[in-house]
C-alpha positions in Angstrom: 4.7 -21.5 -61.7 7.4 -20.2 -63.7 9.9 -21.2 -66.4 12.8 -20.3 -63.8 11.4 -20.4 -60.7 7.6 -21.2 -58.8 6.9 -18.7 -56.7 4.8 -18.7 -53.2 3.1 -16.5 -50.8 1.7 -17.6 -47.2 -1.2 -15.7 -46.1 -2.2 -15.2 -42.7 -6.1 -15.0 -42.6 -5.5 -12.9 -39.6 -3.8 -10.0 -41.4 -0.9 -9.8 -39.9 1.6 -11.4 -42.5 1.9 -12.6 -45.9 5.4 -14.9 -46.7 7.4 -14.8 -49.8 9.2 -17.5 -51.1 11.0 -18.3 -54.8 11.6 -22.2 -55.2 13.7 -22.8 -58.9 11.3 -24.5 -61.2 11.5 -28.2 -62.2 11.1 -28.5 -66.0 10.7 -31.9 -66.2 8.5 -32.4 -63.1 6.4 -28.9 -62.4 4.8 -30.1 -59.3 7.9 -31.5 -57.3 8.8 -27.9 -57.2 5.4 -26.9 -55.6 6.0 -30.1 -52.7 9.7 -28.3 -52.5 8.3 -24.9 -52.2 5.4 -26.1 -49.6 7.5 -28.2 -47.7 10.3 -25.1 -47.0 7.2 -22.6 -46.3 5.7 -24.9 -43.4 9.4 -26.1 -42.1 10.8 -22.6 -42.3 7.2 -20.8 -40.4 6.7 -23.9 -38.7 3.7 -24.5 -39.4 1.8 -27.7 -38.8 0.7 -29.1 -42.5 -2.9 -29.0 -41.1 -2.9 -25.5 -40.5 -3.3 -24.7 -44.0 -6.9 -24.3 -45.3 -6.5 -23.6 -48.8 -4.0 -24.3 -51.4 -4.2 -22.1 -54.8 -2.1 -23.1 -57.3 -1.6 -21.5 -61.0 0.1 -23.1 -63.9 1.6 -22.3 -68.0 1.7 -26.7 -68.7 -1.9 -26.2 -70.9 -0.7 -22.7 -72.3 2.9 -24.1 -73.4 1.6 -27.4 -74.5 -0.9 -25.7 -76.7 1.6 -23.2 -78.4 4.4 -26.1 -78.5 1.6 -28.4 -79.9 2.6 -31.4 -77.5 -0.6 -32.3 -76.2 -2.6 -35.1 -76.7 -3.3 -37.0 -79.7 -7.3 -35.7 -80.0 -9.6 -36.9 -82.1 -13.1 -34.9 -83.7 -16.2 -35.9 -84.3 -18.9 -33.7 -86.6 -21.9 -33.6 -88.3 -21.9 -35.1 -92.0 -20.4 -32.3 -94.2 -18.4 -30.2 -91.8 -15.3 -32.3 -92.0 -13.1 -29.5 -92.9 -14.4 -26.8 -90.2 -11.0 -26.6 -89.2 -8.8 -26.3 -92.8 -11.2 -23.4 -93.8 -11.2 -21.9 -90.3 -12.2 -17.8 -91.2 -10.9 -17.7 -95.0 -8.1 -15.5 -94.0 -4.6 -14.9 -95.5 -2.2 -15.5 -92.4 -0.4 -12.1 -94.0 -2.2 -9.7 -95.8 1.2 -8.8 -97.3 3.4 -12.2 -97.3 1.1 -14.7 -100.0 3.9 -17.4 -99.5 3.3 -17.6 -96.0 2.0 -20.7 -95.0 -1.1 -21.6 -93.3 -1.3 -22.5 -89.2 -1.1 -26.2 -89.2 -5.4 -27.3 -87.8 -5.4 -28.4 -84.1 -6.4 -31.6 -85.3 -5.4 -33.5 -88.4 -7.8 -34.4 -91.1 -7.4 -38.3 -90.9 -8.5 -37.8 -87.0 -11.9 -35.8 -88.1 -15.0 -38.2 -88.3 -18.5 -37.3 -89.3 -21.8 -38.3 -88.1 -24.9 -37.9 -89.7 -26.7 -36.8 -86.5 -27.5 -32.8 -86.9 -29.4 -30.5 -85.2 -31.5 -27.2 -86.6 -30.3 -23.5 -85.9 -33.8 -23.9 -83.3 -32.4 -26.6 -81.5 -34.6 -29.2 -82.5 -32.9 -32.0 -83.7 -33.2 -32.8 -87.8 -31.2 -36.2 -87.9 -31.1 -38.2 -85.0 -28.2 -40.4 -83.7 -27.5 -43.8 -84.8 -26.4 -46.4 -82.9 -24.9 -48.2 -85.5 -22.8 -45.3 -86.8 -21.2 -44.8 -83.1 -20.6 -48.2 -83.1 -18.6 -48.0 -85.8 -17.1 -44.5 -84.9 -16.0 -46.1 -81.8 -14.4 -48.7 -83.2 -12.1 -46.1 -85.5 -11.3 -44.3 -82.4 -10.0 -47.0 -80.8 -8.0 -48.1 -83.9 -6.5 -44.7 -84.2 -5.4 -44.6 -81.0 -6.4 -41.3 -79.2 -6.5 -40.3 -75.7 -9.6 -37.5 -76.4 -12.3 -36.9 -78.6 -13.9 -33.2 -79.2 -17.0 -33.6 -80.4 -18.9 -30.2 -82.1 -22.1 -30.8 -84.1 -23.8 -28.0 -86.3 -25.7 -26.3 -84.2 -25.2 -28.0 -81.2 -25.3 -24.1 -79.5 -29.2 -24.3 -79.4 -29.2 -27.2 -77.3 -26.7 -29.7 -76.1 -28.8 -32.7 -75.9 -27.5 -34.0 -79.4 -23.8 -34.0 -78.6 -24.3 -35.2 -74.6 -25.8 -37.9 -76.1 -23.1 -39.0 -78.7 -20.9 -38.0 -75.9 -22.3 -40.4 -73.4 -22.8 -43.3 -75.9 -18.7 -42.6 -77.1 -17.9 -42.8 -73.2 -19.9 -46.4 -72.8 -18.2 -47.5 -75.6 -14.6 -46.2 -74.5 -14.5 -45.7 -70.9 -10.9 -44.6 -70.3 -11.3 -41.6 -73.3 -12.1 -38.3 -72.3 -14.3 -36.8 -74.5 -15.2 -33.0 -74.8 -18.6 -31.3 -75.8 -18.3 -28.0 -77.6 -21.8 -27.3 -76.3 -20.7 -28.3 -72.4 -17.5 -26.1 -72.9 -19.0 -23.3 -74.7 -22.3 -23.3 -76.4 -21.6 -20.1 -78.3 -22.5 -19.5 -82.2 -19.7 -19.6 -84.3 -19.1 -23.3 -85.0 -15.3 -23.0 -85.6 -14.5 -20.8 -82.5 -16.6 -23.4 -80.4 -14.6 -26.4 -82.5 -11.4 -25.1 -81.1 -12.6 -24.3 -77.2 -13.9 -27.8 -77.4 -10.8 -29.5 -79.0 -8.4 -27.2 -76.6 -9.7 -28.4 -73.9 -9.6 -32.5 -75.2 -5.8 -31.7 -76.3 -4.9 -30.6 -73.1 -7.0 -32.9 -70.8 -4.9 -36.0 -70.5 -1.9 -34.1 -69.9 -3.7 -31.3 -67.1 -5.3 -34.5 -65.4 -2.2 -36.5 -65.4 -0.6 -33.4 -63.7 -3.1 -32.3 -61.4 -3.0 -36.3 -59.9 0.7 -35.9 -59.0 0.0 -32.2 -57.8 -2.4 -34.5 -55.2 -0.4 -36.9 -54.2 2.5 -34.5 -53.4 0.3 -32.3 -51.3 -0.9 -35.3 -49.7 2.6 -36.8 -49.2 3.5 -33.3 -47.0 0.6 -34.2 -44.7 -1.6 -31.0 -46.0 -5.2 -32.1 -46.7 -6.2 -28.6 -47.8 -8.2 -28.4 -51.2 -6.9 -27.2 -53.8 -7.8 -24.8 -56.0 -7.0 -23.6 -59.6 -6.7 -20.1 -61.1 -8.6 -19.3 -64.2 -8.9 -16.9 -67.2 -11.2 -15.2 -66.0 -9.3 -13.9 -62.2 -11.2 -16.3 -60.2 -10.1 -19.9 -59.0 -12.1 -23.4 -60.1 -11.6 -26.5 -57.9 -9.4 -29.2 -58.6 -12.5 -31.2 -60.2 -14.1 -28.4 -62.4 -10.2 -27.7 -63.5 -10.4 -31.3 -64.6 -13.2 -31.3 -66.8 -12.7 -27.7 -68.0 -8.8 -27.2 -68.2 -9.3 -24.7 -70.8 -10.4 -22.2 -68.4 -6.9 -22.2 -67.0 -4.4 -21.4 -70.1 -4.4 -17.6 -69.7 -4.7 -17.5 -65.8 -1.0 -16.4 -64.6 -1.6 -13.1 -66.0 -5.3 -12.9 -64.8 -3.7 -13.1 -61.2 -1.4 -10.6 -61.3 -4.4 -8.0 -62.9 -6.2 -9.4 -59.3 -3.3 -8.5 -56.7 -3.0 -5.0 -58.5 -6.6 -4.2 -58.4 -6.1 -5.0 -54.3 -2.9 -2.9 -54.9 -5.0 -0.2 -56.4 -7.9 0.1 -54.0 -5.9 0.5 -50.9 -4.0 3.3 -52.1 -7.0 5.0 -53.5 -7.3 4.8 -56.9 -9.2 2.2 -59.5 -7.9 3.8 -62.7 -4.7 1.5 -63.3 -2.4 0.1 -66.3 -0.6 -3.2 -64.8 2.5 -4.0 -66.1 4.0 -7.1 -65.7 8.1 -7.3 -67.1 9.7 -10.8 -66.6 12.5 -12.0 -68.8 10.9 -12.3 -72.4 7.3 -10.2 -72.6 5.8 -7.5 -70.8 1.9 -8.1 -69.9 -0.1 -5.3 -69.8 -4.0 -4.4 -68.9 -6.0 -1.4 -68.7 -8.4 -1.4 -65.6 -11.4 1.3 -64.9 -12.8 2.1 -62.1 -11.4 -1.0 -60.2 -12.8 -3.9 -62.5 -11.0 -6.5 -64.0 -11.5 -6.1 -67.7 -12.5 -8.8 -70.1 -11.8 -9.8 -73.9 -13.4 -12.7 -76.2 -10.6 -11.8 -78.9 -7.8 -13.2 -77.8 -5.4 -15.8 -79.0 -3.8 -18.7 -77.6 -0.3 -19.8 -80.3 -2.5 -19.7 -83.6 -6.0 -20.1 -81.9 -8.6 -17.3 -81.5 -10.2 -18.0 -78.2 -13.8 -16.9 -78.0 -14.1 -17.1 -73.6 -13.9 -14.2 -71.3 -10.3 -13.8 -70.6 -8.6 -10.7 -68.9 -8.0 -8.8 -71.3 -3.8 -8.4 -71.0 -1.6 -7.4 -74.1 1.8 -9.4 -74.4 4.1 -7.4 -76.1 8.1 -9.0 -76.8 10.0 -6.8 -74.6 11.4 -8.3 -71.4 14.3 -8.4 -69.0 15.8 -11.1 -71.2 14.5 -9.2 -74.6 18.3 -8.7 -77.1 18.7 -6.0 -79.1 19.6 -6.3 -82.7 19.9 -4.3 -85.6 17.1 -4.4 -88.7 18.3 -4.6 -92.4 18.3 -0.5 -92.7 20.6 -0.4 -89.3 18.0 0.4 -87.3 18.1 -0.6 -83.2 15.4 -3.1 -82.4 15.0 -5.0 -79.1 13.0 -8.1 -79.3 10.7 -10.2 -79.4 13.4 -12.8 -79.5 14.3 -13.3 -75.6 17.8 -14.8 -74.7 16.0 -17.2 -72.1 16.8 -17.5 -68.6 19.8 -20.3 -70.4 22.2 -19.2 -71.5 20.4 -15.2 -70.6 21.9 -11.9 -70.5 25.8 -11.4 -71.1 26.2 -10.2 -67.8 24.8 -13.8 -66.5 28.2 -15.1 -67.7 26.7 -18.3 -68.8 27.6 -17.7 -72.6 25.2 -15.3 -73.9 26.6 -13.0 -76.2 23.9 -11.1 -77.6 23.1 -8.1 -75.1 19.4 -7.7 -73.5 17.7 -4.7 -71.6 19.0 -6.7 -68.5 22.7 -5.9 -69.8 21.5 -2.2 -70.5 20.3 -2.0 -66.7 23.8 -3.3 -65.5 25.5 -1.0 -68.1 24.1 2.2 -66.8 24.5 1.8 -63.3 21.0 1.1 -62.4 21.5 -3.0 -61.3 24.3 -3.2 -59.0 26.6 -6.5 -60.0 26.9 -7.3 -56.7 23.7 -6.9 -55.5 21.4 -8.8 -57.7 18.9 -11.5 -56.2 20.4 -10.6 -53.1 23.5 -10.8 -53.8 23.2 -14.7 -54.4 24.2 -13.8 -58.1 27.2 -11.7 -59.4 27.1 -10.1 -62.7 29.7 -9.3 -65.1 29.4 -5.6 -65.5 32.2 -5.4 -68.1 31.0 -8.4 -70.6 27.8 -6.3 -70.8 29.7 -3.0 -72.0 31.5 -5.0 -74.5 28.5 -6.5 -75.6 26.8 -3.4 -76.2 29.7 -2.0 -77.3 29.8 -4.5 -80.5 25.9 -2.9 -81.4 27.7 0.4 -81.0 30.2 0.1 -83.5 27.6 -0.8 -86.3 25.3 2.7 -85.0 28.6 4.9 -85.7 29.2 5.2 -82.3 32.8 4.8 -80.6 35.5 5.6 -77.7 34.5 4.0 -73.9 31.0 5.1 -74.0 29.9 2.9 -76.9 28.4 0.2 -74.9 26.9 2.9 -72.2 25.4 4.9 -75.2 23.8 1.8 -76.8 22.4 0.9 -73.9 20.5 4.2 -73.1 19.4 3.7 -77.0 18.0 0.5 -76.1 16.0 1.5 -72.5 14.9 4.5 -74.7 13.2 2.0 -77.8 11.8 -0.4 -75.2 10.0 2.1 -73.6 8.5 3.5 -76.8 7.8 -0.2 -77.8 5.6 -0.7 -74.8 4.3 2.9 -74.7 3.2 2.8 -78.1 1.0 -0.7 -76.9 0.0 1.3 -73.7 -1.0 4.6 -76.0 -3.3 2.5 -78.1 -4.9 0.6 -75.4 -5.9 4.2 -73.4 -7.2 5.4 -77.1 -9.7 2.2 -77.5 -10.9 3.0 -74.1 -11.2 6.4 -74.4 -9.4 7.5 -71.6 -6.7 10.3 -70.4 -3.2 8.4 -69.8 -3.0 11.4 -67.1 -6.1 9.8 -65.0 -4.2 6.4 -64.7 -1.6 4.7 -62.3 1.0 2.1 -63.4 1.1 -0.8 -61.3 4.7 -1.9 -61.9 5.8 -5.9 -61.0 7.6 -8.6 -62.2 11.4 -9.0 -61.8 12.0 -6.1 -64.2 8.6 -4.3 -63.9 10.0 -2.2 -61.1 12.9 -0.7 -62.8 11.9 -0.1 -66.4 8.4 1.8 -65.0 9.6 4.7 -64.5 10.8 4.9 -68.1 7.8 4.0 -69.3 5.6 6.5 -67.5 7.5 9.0 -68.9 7.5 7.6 -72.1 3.6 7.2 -71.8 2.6 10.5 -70.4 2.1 9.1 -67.1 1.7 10.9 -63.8 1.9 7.8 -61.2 3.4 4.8 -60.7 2.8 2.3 -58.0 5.3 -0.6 -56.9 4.2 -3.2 -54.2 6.3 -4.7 -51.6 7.2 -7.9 -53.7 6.7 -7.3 -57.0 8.6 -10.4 -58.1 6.2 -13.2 -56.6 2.9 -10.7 -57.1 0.9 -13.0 -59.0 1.0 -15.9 -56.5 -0.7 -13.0 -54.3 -3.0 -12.3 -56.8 -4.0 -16.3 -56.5 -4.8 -16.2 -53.1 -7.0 -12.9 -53.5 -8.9 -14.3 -56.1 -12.4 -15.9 -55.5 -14.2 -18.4 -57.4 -15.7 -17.7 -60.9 -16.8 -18.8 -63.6 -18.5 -17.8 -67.1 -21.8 -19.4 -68.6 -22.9 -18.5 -71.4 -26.0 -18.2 -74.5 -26.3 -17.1 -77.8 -29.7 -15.2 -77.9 -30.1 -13.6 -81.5 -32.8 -11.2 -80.2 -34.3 -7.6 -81.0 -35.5 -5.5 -77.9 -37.3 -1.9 -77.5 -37.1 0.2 -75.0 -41.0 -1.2 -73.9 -39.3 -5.2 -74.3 -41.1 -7.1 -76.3 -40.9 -11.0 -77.0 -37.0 -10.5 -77.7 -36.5 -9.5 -73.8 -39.0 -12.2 -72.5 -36.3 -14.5 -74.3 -33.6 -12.7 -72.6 -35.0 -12.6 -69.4 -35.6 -16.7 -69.3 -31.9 -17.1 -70.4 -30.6 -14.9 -67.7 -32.9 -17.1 -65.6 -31.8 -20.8 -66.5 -27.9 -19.6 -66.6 -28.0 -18.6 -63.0 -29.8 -21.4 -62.1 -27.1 -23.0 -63.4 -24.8 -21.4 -62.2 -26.5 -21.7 -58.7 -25.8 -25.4 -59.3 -22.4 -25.3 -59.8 -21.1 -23.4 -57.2 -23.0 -25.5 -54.7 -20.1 -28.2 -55.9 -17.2 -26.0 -55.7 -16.4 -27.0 -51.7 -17.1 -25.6 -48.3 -15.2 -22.7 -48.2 -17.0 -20.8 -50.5 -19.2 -18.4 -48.7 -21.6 -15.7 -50.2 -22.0 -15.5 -53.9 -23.5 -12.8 -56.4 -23.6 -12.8 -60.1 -22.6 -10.3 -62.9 -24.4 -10.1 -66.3 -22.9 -9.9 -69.8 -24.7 -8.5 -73.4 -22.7 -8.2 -77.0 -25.4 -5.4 -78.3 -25.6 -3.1 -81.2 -28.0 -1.1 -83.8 -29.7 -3.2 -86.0 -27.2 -3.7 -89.2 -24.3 -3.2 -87.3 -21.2 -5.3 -87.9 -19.3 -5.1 -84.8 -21.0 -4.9 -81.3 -20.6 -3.7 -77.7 -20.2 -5.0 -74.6 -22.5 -3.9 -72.0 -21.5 -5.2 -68.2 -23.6 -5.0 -65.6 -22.4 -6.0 -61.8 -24.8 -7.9 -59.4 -26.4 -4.4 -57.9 -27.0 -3.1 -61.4 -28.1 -6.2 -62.6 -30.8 -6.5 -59.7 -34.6 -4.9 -61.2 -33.1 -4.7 -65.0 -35.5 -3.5 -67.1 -35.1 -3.4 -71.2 -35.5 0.6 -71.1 -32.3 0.6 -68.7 -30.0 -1.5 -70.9 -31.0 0.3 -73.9 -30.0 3.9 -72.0 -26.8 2.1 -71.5 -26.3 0.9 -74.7 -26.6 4.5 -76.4 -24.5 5.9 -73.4 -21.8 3.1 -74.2 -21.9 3.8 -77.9 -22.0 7.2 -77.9 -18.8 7.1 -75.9 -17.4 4.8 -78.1 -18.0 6.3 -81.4 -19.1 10.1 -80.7 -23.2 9.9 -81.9 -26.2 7.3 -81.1 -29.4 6.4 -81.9 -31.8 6.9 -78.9 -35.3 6.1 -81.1 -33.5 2.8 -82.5 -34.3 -0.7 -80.6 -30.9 -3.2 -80.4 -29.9 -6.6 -81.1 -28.5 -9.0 -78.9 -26.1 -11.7 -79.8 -24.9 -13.1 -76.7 -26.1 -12.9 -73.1 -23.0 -14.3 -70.1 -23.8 -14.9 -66.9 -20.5 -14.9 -64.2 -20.9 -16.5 -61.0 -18.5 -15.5 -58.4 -18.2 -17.1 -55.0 -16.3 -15.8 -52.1 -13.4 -17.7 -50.2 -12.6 -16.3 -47.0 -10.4 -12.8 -47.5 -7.1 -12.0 -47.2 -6.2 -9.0 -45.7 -2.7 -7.3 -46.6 -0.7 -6.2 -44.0 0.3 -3.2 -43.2 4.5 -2.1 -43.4 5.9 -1.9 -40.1 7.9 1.5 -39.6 10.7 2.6 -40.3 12.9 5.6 -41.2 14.6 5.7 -44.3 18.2 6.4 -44.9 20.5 5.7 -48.0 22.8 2.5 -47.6 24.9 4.5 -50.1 25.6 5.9 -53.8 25.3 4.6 -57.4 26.2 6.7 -60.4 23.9 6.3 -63.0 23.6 7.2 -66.3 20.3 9.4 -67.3 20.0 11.6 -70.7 23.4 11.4 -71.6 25.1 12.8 -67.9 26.0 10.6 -65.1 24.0 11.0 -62.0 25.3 10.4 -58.4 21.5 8.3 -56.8 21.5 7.5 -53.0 20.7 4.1 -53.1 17.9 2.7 -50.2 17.2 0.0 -49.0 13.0 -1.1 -49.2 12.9 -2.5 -45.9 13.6 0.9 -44.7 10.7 2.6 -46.3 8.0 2.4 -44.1 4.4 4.1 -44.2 4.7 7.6 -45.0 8.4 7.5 -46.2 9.2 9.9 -49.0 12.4 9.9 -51.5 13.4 12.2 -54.5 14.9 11.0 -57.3 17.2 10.4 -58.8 17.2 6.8 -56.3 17.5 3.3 -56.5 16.1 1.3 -54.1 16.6 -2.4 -53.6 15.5 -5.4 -52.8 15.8 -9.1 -53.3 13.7 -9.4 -56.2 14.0 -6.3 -57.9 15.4 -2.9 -58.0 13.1 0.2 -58.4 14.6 3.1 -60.2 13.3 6.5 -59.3 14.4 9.3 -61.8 14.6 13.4 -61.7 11.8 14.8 -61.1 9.9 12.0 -59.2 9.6 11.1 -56.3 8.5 7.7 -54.2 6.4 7.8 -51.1 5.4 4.7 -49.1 1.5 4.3 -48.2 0.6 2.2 -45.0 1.3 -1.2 -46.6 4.5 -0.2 -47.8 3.0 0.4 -51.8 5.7 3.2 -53.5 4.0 5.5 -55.6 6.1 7.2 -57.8 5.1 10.3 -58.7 6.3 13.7 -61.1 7.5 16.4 -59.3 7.8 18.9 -62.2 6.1 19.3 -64.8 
């Protein structure tokens, strides 16, 4: 679900077809545009409404509400003396440079924050038990105030949970229709203000998930479909409707989570594991680095002004989208975003009053968007408003005559692409990784056409583009199977023979996939087989910063301590050029993932065809105008090969193909774009 439109795919479980269908959004009711889009995909395929087995469905309303700060008026109970947890937060500046810059505004306000005197000890014993008469009192302040959730995070409470699931019960006897959140139920990680926010995230957005996920029901059930329904998460995997209930925080970040999914499908099929997806809509461009086909995590991430400590996928947002403007800085200088002229009033060349030009007007302006072809044809643009536009930043560079607003517009593809190269350049360096080795998975309704800039820009050698880029993370939903993260702080020191630190480790890994055992045996019948992978934050005794060691379910199977510590040096000696083989190492934080399999969707292979150019589109390239056959991507079946300089188009995109490439078409229809020359 989109801003400007929800999009849908259909897939056969017998391989032979996926469906494609764009339904505008519905601002102010997201899921009548989901019973819209449903109810045109079974009446168009006519398909009976009990045909379908399984509904996946991803959504922004948590994500947006969170960084608009509309959600729910939350509430916080701690332990006695820890009132402030969230006004000190991590002692930082917001600005190391800007002192008058004010602070974030805390998730919850002070007046809302109520102690306790119940504690518990960094052992998880408990120091200060509960007292009946204190929740009686706190529950009578909480209904006074008003709130529709309570987060409740006692110190320590990551030891054990018993403390808060206690308060949390007694507050729920007390206050039945309040939903109440324990840090240590969420996420029982050290850290007591990172685990303060996970908690009150996921009371703040609670009410407003819930109250949207029971009209998302009765919709569905309206249209006669009595499939479940699942939920996409952070993490690439789906949650039922129940677990995305209680846990709506493991949803936020999911949209871009799924489109990392479809490409690693994407990936695998035509060979290669070593991608860089890059997602363009209208305002950012989402990017993620993926080796060796796995789906990389983060626990560094941000959501508005909030660090959020959960496995995420770990995707960089940078401000440079279809819909980013360009401007000029203080010292004259050409700039293009973060600021995104919206899908209202949008580009100049929408000719719904925008008058600021965007990288969708430089598109138009150099050739590369036909006017009269875009969406279809179901939308004209005004060619000439955009050259006038641009023409206006022109005049301020020193530039003049009829090419102005062309000029401008190359100068504005040309500081994209370094703006997302430059992101690109330092993700590859963290990683450690030759740009040369990787493959750009290009989608999104812009993706398609700016990657062939950026490759260059970037110093890469491939590009892949899928058969509909513009609804590819809807794909990436129904790909997905079920997951999700436990997790346990385990402050432990372990040799190479084990010692009591790994028999610690060892009965942690134990009880979290018991639990997770548990859980999965909840999450519905259509989940089949199910395996686990296994998570450590290590590093040498003294260290500050630590490394992530990731072990799948084959690894993970006979894991001895001597193992993990030869991948620990191998991992750090790759990240920082030296180890320490003789040292032992720490642990700080063991994760156990459970993923359970849904039945699979198999993508279907492009039916033939012989390509042929529809026609010819100048274009402008390096200063020259260029003379592109322009194709048609219907016509570009398996084995299908193009030189550039092309344009090929299609409903939801157009893919640009420049000198020196050239695009060939893999069995499911998949373009990779590749350099020709040098």
């Amino acid at each position: 679900m989109g801003g400007t439109f929800t999009d849908f795919v259909l897939a056969d479980l017998s391989g032979e077809s996926l469906s494609f269908h764009k339904e505008p959004s519905v601002p102010h009711d997201p899921s009548l545009a989901v019973e819209q889009g449903l109810a045109s995909l079974v009446a168009d395929r006519g398909i009976a409404p009990d045909a379908i087995e399984l509904i996946v469905h991803g959504t922004t309303i948590g994500l947006n509400a969170i960084i608009q700060r509309r959600g729910a008026r939350i509430a916080l109970v701690v332990s006695k003396g820890n009132r402030d947890v969230l006004e000190i937060a991590r002692l930082r500046l917001p600005s190391s440079y800007d002192f008058t810059e004010p602070r974030e505004q805390p998730l919850v306000p002070r007046d809302l924050v109520f102690e306790v005197s119940a504690r518990m000890r960094a052992d998880g014993s408990i120091d200060t038990p509960l007292d009946p008469g204190e929740v009686a009192d706190l529950a009578d302040k909480l209904k006074a105030a008003g709130v529709e959730a309570v987060a409740v995070m006692l110190l320590n409470s990551y030891s054990s949970p018993d403390l808060e699931l206690e308060l949390g019960n007694a507050l729920r006897a007390a206050l039945p229709d309040l939903q109440i959140s324990e840090s240590s139920v969420i996420w029982p990680e050290v850290r007591e203000y990172e685990r303060c926010l996970v908690g009150g995230l996921n009371g703040y957005i609670q009410p407003l998930k819930s109250r949207y996920f029971d009209r998302l029901q009765e919709r569905v059930a309206g249209l006669g479909i009595g499939a479940p329904i699942y939920i996409t998460a952070n993490n690439g995997g789906t949650l039922s409707l129940g677990t995305a209930r209680a846990r709506p925080i493991n949803t936020i970040l999911s949209g871009p989570a799924a489109g990392v999914v479809a490409s690693l499908a994407v990936g695998k099929a035509a060979g290669t594991g070593q991608l860089i997806t890059f997602d363009m809509g209208g305002t950012s461009a989402d990017i993620s680095v993926c080796r060796a086909g796995r789906l990389e995590f983060t626990t560094t991430t941000h959501v508005g002004d909030f660090p959020l400590i959960m496995p995420v996928a770990n995707v960089s947002a940078i401000g440079a989208g279809g819909g980013s403007v360009l401007w000029l800085d203080a010292q004259g200088l050409l700039k293009v975003g973060p600021v995104s002229a919206g899908a209202d009033p949008g580009p100049v060349c929408y000719g719904r009053g925008g008058e600021v030009p965007t990288v969708t007007d430089c598109y138009v302006a150099l050739g590369i968007v036909d006017p009269d072809r875009f969406l279809g044809g179901r939308m004209k643009l005004d060619r000439e408003a955009a050259l006038a536009a641009l023409g206006k930043i022109g005049e301020k560079l020193g530039l003049s005559g009829d090419d102005a607003g062309v000029a401008t517009a190359e100068a504005g593809i040309r500081v994209a692409s370094a703006k997302m190269a430059t992101e690109i350049t330092k993700l590859l360096a963290e990683a450690g990784v030759d740009p040369r080795e990787f493959s750009l998975v290009a989608y999104g309704g812009a993706g398609p056409t700016h990657a062939n800039y950026l490759a260059e820009e970037a110093n890469l050698t491939s590009v892949l583009v899928p058969t509909a880029p513009g609804t590819f993370c809807a794909l990436g939903a129904v790909l997905a199977d079920i997951r999700r993260d436990y997790v346990r702080t385990a402050r432990q020191m372990i040799t190479a023979q084990g010692g009591p630190g790994w028999d610690v480790v060892e009965t942690i890994m134990t009880e979290l996939q018991e639990e997770a055992e548990a859980w999965i045996r909840t999450e519905g019948d259509l989940v089949g087989d199910h395996g686990f992978a296994v998570s450590f934050n290590l590093r040498y005794p003294g260290q500050a910063d630590e490394i992530e060691i990731v072990l799948e379910d084959e690894a993970r199977q006979g894991l001895t301590p001597a193992r993990l510590l030869e991948l620990f040096h191998e991992e750090h000696r790759r990240h920082y050029g030296f180890d320490e083989p003789d040292s032992p190492i720490q642990t700080s934080t063991v994760r156990v993932a459970v993923i359970g399999q849904v039945a699979p969707v198999t993508l279907p292979e492009a039916a033939a065809a012989t390509p042929a150019p529809t026609g010819h589109r100048r274009i402008r390239h390096r200063q020259a105008w260029l003379e592109a056959p322009v194709y048609d991507r219907a016509a570009l079946g398996p084995g299908a090969a193009i030189s550039g300089p092309a344009v090929i188009d299609q409903a939801d995109t157009t893919i640009l193909v420049l000198p020196g490439w050239s695009a060939t078409a893999d069995r499911l229809g998949t373009l990779r774009l590749t350099r020709e020359t040098a």
